[in-house]
C-alpha positions in Angstrom: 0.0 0.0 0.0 0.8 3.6 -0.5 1.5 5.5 2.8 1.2 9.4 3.2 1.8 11.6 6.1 0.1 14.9 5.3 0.7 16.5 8.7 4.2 17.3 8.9 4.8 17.4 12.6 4.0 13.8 12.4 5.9 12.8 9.4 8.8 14.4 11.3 8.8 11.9 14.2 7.4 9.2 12.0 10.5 9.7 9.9 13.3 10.5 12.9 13.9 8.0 15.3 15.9 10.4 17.7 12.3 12.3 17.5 10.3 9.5 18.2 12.5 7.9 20.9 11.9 11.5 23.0 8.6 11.5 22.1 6.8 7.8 22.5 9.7 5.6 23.8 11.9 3.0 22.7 9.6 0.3 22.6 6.8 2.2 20.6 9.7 2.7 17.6 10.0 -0.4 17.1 6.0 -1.5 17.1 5.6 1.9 15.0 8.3 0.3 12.5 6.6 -2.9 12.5 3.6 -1.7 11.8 4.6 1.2 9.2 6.5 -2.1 7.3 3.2 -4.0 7.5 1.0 -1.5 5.8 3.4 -0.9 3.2 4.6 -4.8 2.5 0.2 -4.9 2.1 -1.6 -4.9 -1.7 -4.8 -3.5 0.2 -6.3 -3.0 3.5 -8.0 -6.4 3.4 -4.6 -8.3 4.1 -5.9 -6.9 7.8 -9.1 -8.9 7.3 -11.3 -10.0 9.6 -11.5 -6.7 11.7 -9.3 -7.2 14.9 -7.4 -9.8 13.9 -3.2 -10.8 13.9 -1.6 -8.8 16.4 -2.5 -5.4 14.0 -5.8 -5.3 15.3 -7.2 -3.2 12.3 -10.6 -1.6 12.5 -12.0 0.8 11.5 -13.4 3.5 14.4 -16.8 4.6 15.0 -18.9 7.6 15.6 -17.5 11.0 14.6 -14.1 9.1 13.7 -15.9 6.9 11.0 -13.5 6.5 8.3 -10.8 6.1 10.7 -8.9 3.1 11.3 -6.7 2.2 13.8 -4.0 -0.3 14.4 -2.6 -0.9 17.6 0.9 0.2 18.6 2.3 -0.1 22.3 -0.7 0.0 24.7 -2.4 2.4 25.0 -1.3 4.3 21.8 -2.7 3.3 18.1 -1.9 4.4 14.8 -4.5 6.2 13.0 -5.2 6.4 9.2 -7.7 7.3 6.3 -7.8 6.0 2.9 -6.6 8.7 0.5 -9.5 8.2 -1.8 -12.8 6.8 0.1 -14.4 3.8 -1.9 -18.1 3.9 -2.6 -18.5 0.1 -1.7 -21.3 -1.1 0.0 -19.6 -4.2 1.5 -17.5 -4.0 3.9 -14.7 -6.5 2.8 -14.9 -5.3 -0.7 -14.2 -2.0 0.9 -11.1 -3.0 2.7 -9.9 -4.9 -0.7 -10.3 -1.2 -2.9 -8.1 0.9 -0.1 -4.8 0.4 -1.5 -3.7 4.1 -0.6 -3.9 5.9 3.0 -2.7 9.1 5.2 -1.8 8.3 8.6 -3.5 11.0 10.6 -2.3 10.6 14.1 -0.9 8.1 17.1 -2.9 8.7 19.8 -4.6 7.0 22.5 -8.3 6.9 21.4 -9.9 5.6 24.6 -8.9 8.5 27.1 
């Protein structure tokens, strides 16, 4: 998959270790790096199918973050994304297969 970071503050600790070392740890570079290679090594969003599943635990959010989705990073933080270009699929796993292309929006712990 394609992967864009439109806001630059966090492309800037995405992309520099030192910066994301002071800012989320050690331990969350390396589950950041795992996931970032996991998205990108992916043809579409529906490698992460079933929702929740494999130790990503991709799904998409609900409420006013619909069109979200979130993978999990080092508890309690996840990494947040958007597809670039939403499909107009009715079905849900047909959905996930047309997302080839997404903007991570944010890490951020979305339950507090």
């Amino acid at each position: 998959m394609e992967l864009f970071i439109s806001d630059k503050k966090l492309r800037k600790v995405i992309d520099d270790d030192a910066a994301c070392r002071r800012q989320y740890g050690v331990d969350m570079v390396k589950k950041l790096a795992l996931r970032l290679a996991s998205l990108r090594a992916a043809d579409c969003l529906a490698v992460f199918w079933p929702p929740k599943s494999g130790p990503e635990r991709c799904h998409e959010l609900k409420g006013e973050l619909k069109g979200t989705f979130s993978v999990d990073l080092k508890q309690p933080y996840r990494l947040l994304f958007q597809a670039t270009k939403e499909p107009n699929v009715p079905d849900e796993h047909e959905r996930w297969k047309s997302i080839t292309s997404i903007d991570i929006t944010a890490i951020e712990d979305t339950h507090g």
